[in-house]
Every structure is written in C-alpha cells, then in structure tokens.
VEXVO-97161 format. One record per residue (C-alpha): chain; residue in one letter; residue number from 1; x, y, z. Coordinates in steps of 0.1 Angstrom, whole numbers. Layout:
N
pt ch = A	aa = a	i = NUM	c1 = X	c2 = Y	c3 = Z
...
This chain:
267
pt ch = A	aa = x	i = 1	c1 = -126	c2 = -161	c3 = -160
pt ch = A	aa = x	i = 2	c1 = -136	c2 = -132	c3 = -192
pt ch = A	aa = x	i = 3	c1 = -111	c2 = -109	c3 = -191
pt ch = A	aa = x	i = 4	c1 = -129	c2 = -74	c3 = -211
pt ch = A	aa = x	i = 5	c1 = -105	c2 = -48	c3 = -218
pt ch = A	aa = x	i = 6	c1 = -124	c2 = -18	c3 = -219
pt ch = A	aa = x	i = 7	c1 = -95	c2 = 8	c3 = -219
pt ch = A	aa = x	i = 8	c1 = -55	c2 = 3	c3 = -224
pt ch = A	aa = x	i = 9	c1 = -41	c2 = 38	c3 = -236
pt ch = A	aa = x	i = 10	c1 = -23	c2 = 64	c3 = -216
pt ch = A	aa = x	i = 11	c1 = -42	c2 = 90	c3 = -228
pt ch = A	aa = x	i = 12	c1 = -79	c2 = 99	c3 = -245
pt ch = A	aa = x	i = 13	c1 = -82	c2 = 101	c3 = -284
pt ch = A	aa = x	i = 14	c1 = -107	c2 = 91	c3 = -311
pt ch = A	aa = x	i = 15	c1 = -106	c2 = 54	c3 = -301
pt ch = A	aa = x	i = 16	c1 = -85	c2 = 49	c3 = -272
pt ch = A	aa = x	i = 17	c1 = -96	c2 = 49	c3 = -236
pt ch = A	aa = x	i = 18	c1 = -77	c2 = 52	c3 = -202
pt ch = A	aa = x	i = 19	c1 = -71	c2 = 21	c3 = -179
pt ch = A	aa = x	i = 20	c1 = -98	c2 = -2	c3 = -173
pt ch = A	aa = x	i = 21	c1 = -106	c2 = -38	c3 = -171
pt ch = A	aa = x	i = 22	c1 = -142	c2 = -57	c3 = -165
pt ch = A	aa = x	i = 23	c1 = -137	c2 = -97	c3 = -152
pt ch = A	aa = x	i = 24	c1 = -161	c2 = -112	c3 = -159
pt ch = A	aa = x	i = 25	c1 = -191	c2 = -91	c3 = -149
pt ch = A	aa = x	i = 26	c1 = -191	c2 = -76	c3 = -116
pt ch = A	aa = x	i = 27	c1 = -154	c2 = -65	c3 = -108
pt ch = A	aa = x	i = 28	c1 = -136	c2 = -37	c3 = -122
pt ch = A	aa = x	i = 29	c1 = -101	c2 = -33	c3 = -124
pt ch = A	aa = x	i = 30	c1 = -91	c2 = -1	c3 = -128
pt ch = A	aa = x	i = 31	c1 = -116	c2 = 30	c3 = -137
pt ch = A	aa = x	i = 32	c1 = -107	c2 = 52	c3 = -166
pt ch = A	aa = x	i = 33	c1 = -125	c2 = 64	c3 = -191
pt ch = A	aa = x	i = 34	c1 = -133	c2 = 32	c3 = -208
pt ch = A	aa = x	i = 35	c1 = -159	c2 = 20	c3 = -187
pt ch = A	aa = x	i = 36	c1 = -178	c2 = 49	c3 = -200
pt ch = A	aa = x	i = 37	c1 = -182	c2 = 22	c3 = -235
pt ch = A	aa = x	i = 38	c1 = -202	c2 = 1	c3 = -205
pt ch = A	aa = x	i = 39	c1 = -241	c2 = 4	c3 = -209
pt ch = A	aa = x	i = 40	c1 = -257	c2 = 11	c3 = -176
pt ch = A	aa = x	i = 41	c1 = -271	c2 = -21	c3 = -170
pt ch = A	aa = x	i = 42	c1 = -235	c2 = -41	c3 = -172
pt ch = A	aa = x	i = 43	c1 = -223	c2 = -8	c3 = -152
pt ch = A	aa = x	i = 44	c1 = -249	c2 = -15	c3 = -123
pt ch = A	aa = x	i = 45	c1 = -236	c2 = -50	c3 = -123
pt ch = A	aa = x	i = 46	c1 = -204	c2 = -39	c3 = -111
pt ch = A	aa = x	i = 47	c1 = -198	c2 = -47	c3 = -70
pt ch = A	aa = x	i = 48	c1 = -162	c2 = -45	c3 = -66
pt ch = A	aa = x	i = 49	c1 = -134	c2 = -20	c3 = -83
pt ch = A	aa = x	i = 50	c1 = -103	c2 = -25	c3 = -72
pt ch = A	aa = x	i = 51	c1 = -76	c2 = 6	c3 = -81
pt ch = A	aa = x	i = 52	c1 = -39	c2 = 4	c3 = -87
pt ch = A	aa = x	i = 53	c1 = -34	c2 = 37	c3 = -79
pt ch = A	aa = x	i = 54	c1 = -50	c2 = 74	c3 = -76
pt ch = A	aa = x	i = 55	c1 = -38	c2 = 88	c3 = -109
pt ch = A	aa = x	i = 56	c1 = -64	c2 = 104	c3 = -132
pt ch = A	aa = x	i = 57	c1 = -64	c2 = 79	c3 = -160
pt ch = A	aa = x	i = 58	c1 = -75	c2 = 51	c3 = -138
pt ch = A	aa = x	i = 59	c1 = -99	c2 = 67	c3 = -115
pt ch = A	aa = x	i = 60	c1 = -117	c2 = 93	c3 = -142
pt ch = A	aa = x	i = 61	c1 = -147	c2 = 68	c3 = -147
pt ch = A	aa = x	i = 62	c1 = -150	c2 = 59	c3 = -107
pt ch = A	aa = x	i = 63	c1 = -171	c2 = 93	c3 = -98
pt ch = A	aa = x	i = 64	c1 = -191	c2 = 95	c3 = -132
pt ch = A	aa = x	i = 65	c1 = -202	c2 = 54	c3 = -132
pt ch = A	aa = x	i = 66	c1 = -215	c2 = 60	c3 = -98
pt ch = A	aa = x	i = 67	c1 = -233	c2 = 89	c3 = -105
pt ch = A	aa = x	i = 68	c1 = -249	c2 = 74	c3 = -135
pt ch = A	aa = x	i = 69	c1 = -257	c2 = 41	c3 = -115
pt ch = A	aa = x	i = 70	c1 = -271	c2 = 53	c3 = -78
pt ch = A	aa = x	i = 71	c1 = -307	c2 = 55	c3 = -91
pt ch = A	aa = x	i = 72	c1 = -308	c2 = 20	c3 = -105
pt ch = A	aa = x	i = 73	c1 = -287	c2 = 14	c3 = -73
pt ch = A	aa = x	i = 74	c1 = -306	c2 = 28	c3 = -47
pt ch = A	aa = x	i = 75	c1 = -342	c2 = 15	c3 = -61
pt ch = A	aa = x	i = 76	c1 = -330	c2 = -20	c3 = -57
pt ch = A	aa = x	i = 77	c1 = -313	c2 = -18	c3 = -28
pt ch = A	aa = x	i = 78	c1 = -281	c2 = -27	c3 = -37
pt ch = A	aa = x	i = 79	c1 = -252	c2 = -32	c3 = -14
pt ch = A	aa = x	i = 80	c1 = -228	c2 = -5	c3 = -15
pt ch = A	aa = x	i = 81	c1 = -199	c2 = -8	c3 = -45
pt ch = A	aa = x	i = 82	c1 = -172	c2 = -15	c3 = -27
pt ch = A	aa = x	i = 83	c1 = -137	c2 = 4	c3 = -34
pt ch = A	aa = x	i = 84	c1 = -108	c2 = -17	c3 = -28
pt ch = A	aa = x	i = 85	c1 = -75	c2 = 5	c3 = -28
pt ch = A	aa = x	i = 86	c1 = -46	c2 = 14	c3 = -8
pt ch = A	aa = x	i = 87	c1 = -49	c2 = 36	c3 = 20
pt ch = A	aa = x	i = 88	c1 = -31	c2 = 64	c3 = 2
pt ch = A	aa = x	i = 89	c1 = -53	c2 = 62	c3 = -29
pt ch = A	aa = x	i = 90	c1 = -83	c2 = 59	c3 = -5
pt ch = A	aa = x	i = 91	c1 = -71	c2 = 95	c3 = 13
pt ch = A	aa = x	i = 92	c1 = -69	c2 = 109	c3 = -20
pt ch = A	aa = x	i = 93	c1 = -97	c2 = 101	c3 = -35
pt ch = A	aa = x	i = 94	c1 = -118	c2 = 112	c3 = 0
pt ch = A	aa = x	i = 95	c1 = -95	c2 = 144	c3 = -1
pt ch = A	aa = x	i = 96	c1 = -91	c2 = 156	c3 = -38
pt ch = A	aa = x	i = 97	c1 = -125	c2 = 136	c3 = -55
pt ch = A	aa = x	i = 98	c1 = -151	c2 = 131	c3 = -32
pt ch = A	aa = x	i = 99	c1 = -147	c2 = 160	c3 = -10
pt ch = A	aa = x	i = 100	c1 = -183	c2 = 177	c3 = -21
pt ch = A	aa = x	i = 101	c1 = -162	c2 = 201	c3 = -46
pt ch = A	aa = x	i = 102	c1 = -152	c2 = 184	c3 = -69
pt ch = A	aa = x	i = 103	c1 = -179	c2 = 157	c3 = -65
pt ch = A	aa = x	i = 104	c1 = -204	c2 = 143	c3 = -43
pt ch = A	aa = x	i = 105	c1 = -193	c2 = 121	c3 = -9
pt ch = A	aa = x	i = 106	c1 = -205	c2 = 86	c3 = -22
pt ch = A	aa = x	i = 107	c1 = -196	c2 = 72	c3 = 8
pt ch = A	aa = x	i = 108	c1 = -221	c2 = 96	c3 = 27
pt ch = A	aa = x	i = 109	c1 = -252	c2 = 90	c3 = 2
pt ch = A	aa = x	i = 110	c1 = -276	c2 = 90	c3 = 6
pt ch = A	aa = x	i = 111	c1 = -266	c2 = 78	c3 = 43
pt ch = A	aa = x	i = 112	c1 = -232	c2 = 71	c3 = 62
pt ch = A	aa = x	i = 113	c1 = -252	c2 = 44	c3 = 76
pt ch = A	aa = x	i = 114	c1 = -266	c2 = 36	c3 = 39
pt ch = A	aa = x	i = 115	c1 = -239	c2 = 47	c3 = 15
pt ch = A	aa = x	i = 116	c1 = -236	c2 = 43	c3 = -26
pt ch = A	aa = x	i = 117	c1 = -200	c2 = 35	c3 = -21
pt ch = A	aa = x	i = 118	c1 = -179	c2 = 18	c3 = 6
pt ch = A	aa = x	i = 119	c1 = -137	c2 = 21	c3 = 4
pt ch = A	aa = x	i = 120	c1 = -120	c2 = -7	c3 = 16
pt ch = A	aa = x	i = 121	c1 = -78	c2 = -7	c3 = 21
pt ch = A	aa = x	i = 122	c1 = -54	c2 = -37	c3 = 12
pt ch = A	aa = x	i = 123	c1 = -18	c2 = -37	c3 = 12
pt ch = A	aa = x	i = 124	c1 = 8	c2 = -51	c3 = -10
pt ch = A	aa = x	i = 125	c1 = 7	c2 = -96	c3 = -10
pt ch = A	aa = x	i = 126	c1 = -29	c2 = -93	c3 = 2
pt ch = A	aa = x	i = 127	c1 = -51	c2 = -121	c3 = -14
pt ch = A	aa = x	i = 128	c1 = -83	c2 = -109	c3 = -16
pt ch = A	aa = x	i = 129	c1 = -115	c2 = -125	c3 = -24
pt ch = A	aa = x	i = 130	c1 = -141	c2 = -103	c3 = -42
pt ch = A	aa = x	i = 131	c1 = -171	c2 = -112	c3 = -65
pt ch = A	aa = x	i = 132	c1 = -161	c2 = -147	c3 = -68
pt ch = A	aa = x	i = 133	c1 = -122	c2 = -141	c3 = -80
pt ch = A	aa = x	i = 134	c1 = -92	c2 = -145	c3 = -59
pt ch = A	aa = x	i = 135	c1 = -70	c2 = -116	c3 = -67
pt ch = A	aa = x	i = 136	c1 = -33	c2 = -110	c3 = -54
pt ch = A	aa = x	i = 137	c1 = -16	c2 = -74	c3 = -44
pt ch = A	aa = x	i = 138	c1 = 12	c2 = -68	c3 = -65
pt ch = A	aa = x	i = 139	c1 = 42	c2 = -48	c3 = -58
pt ch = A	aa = x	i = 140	c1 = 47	c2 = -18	c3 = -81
pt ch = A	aa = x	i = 141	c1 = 70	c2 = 15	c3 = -85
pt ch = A	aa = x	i = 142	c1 = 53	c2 = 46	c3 = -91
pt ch = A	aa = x	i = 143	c1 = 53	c2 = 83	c3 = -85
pt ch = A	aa = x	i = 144	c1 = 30	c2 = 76	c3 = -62
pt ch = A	aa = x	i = 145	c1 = 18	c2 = 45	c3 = -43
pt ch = A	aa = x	i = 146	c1 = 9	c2 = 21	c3 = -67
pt ch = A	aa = x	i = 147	c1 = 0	c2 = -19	c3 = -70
pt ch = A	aa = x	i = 148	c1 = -5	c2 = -40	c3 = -96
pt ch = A	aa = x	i = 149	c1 = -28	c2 = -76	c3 = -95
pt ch = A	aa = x	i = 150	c1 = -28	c2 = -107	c3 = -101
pt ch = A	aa = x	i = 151	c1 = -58	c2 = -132	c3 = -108
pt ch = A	aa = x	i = 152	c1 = -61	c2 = -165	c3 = -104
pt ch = A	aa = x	i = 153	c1 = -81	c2 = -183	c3 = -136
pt ch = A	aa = x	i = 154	c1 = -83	c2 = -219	c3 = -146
pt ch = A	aa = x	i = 155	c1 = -54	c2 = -214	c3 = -168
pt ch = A	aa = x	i = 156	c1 = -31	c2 = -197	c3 = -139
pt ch = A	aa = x	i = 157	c1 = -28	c2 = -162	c3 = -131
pt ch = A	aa = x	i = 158	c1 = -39	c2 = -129	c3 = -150
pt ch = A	aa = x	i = 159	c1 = -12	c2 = -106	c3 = -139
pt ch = A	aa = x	i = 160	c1 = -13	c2 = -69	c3 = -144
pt ch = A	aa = x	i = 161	c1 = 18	c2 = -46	c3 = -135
pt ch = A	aa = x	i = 162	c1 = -1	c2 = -13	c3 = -129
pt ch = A	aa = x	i = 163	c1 = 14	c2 = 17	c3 = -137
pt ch = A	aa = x	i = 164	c1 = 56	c2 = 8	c3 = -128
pt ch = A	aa = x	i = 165	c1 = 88	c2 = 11	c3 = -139
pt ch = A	aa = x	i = 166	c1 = 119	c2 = -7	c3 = -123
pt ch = A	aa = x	i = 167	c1 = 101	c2 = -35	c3 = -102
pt ch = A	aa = x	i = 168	c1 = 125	c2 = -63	c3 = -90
pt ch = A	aa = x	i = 169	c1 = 99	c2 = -76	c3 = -62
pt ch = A	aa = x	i = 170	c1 = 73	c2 = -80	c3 = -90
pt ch = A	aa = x	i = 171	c1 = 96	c2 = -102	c3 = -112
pt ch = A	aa = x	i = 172	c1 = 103	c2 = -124	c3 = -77
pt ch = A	aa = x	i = 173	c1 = 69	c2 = -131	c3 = -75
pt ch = A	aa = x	i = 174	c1 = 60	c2 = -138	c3 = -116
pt ch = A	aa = x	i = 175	c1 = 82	c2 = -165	c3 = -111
pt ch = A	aa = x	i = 176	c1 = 67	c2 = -178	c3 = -86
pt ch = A	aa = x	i = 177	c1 = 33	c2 = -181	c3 = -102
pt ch = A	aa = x	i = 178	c1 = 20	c2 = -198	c3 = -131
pt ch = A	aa = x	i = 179	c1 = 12	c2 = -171	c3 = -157
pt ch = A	aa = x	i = 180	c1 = -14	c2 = -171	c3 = -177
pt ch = A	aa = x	i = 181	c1 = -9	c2 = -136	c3 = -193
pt ch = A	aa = x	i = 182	c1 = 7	c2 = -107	c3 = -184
pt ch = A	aa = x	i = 183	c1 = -2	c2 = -70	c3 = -191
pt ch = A	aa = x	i = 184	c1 = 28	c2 = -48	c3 = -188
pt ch = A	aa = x	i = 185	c1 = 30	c2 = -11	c3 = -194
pt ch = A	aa = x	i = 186	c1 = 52	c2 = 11	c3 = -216
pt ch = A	aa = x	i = 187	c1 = 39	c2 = 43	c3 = -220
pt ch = A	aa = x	i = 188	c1 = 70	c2 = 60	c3 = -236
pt ch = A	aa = x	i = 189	c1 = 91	c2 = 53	c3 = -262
pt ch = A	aa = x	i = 190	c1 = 127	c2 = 51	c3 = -259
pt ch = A	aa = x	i = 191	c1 = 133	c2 = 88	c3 = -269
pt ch = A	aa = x	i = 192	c1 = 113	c2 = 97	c3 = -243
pt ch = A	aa = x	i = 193	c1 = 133	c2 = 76	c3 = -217
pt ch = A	aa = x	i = 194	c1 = 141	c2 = 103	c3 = -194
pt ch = A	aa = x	i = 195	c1 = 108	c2 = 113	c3 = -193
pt ch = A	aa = x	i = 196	c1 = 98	c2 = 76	c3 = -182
pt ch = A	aa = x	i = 197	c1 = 125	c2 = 75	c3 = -157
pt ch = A	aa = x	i = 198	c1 = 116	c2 = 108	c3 = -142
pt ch = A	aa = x	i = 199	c1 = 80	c2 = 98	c3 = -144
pt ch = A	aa = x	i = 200	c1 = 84	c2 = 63	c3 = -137
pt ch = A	aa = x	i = 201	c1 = 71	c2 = 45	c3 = -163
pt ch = A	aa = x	i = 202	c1 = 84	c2 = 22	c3 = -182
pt ch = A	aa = x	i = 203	c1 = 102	c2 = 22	c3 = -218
pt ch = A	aa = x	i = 204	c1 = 111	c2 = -4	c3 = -241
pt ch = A	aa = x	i = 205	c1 = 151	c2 = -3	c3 = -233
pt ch = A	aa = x	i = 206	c1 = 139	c2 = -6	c3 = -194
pt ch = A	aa = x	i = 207	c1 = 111	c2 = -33	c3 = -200
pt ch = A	aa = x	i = 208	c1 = 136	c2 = -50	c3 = -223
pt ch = A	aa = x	i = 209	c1 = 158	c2 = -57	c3 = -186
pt ch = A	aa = x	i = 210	c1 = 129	c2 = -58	c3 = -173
pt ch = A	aa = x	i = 211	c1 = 119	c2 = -90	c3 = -189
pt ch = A	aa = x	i = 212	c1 = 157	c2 = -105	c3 = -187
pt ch = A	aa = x	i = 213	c1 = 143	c2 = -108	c3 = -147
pt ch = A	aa = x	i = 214	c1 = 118	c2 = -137	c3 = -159
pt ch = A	aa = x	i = 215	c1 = 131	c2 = -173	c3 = -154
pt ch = A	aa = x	i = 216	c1 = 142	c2 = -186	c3 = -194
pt ch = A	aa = x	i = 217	c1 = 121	c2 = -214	c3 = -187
pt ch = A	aa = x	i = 218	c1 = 88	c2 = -196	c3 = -186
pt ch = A	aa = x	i = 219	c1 = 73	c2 = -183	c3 = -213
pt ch = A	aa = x	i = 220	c1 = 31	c2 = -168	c3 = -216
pt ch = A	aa = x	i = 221	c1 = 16	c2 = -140	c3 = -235
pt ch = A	aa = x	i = 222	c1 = 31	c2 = -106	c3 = -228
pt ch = A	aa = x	i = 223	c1 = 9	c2 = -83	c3 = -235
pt ch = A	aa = x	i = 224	c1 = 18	c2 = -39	c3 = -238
pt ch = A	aa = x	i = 225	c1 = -6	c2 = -16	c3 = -223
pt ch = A	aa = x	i = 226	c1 = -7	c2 = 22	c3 = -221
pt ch = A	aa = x	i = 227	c1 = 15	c2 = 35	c3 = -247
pt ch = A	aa = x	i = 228	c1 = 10	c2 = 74	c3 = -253
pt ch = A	aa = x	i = 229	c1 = -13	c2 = 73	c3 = -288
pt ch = A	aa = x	i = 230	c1 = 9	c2 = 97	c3 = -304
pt ch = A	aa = x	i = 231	c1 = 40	c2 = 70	c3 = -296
pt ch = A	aa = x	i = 232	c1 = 17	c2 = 33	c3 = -299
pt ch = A	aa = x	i = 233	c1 = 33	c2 = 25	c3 = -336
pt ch = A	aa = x	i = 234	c1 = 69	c2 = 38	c3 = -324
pt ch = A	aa = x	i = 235	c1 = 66	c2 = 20	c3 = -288
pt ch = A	aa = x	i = 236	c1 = 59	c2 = -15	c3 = -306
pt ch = A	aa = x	i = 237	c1 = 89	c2 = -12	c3 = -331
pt ch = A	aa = x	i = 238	c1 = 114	c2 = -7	c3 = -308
pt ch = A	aa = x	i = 239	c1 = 98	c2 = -36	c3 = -288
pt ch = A	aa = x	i = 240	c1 = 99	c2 = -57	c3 = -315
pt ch = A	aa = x	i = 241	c1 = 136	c2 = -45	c3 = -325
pt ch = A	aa = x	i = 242	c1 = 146	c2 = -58	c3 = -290
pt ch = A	aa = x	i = 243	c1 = 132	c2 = -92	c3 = -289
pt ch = A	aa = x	i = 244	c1 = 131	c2 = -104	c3 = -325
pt ch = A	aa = x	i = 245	c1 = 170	c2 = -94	c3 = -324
pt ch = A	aa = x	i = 246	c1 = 190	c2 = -106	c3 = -296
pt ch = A	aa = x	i = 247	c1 = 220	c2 = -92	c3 = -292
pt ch = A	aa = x	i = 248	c1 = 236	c2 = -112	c3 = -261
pt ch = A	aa = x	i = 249	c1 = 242	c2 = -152	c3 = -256
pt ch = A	aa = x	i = 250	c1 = 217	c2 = -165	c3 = -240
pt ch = A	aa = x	i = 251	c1 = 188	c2 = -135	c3 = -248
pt ch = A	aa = x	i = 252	c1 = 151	c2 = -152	c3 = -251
pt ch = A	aa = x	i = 253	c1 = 120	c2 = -145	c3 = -274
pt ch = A	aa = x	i = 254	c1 = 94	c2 = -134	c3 = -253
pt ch = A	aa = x	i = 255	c1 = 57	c2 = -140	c3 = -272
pt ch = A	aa = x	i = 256	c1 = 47	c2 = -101	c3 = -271
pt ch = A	aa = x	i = 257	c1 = 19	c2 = -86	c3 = -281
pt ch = A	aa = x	i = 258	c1 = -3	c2 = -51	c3 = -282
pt ch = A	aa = x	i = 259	c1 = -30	c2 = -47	c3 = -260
pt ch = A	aa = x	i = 260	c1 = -63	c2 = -30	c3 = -280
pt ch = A	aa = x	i = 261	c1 = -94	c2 = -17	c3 = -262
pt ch = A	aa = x	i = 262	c1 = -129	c2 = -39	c3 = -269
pt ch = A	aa = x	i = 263	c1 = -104	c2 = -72	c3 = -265
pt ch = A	aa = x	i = 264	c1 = -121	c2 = -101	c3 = -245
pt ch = A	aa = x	i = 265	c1 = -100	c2 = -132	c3 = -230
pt ch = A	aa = x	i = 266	c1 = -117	c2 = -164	c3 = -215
pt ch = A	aa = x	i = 267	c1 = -87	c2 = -177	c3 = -196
C-alpha cells in the first residue's frame, strides 16, 4: 500500500495544507485542502473518501474536488464517489454543505437515481472494504463525533488517530494490532494546553501519557500530524524534550517523527 500525504497541518499557510491522505490511488482519507495539490486526472481516480469527522479542515476539499471532477465523471460514466462517514458527519455535511446554499446536492446530480456522490455510514470497529484496502473504524475523542482508521498493508497496519485527545479505547486496540506506523495529532503546544483540553486536541504533556498507554514491547514509527504552523517548531521540541529525557523508571523511547506534506510511504 502508497501511503501520499497530501496535507498534515492544522491550518492553511504558504506550504502547509489541511488533513488529507491519498492510498494508493483511488481512496481518500480525509479531504482538506491538500488534495487541491492533486491534478484532475489522479482526482477523477478517486472512488472512495472516507472522513474522520465534519470539521472544516478535513472536509474543505470534499465539495470543490467534486465540482472540478463531475464533467470528467459524468462523460465516462463513472459510478458515484462514494462518501464513507459517520451518520453524524453525513447529517452535517447534507445539512450545513450540500444543502444547495452553500453548495450543490451532489447526491442529487445530476439525478437521485444517477448521483455524482453517494454517502455511506459506518460506525466505530467497522472493517470496511473499499477500493481494494481493508480499513478499520477507530475510536476517537473529539468535540464532535470523530473516528480515526486503521489500514491493513503488507507490513501491518497504517493507523491514523483522527482528530482526538484523551483516547484509552484507541490505545486498547493499538495493542492489539501489528503497527506499521502511526500518525498521531498534536495540534497545540503545551502552553496552549488548555486550549487543547477545551478543544480537545492533543498536546505534547497529554500525548506524552498518551503514549505510556502503548505496551513497552512494541515499538513503530510515530509519526505528528496537525500542529498549528505558527507552533510546528515549538510542538516538536517539547516532544522531543519528553522522550529523549525520561524522567520516570521504566519511561521508553518512542521513534517519533514530523509528519511533512508531499511525503509518500510504500508500506
């Protein structure tokens, strides 16, 4: 499985795009605003997006791609792109996206019988099989109902946590799979830690217990995704403070890394 990270920043500036993975070629996780780097022909490719949640930064790029692809879509009679989200994020979406205000009722174009778009739901532990991958439902915490995924590759699992903060049912089930790689956010940094508690989101104090949950004998990639851009270089510092100095008997390394936009990963 390629693993293209198009966008990993928790907000838009001169080289940083919102949430958004491509595997391989034809599912998307995730659609901010770095799919917009996608030329129309690998965007028409897409079949399947699957969201963690309703948030703007990860569904910015769903209305605009399908706009810019239902010509090319329609003239060769593609199948509909299929949405797969929670039921919440699919009410939203019909309710506060696609509502004909704000922007055009894919999943009435040109036909309900015919449409551009089709939403599907899923709930949390659903393993779902969708342009050739098998992907898991993960458990996350968010202001508002959130998932994160997990897919299965020929080295293990491609796990990402979503948008989250305190998670203990996601850490249960990491340890139960064989992890590949893990993308985990931390979008403030630990002056802001009210802010991510309030918000909840994740900063390095809280991802440091949050990491304390996975078993000592297990060790992958860790990779951290949507850090504010005005916060990345102060984020990864008091990251690395935390892990490369331990401060309790028995505290473990983890191999942690930062997550850039235009990174590819055959796992």
């Amino acid at each position: 499985m390629r693993v293209r990270v198009l966008g990993c920043s928790g907000a838009i500036a001169q080289g940083c795009r919102t949430t958004s993975f491509l595997l391989d070629d034809s599912v998307l996780i995730d659609a901010g605003t770095g799919v917009g780097d996608l030329t129309l022909e690998e965007m028409a490719r897409i079949n399947h997006v699957l969201l963690t949640h309703s948030h703007l930064d990860h569904v910015a790029a769903l209305p605009l791609m399908l706009d810019a692809v239902a010509a090319h879509r329609m003239a060769s009679g593609a199948a509909p792109l299929q949405v797969h989200a929670l039921p919440e994020t699919v009410d939203i979406l019909r309710t506060h996206i696609f509502n004909n205000l704000i922007w055009p009722d894919f999943a009435a174009i040109p036909s309900a019988e015919h449409p551009l778009m089709r939403f599907n739901t899923f709930a949390v532990g659903e393993v779902l099989q969708v342009g050739g991958q098998t992907i898991e439902v993960m458990p996350a915490v968010h202001t508002v109902p959130a998932v994160g995924f997990a897919a299965r590759c020929e080295a293990g699992h491609w796990v990402f946590s979503g948008d989250t903060e305190r998670n203990p049912a996601f850490w249960q089930r990491i340890n139960q799979l064989n992890v590949a790689m893990l993308i985990i956010e931390t979008a403030f940094s630990d002056r802001e830690k009210e802010l991510a508690r309030r918000s909840l989101h994740l900063a390095p104090a809280t991802l440091a217990q949050e990491l304390d949950q996975i078993d000592p004998k297990r060790r992958f990639p860790i990779y951290i995704t949507h850090t504010k851009p005005a916060e990345t270089g102060l984020i990864m510092e008091e990251i690395r403070r935390f892990d490369q100095t331990p401060n309790r008997q028995g505290d473990v390394r983890h191999d942690i890394r930062w997550l850039s936009a235009g990174q590819t990963f055959e796992l």
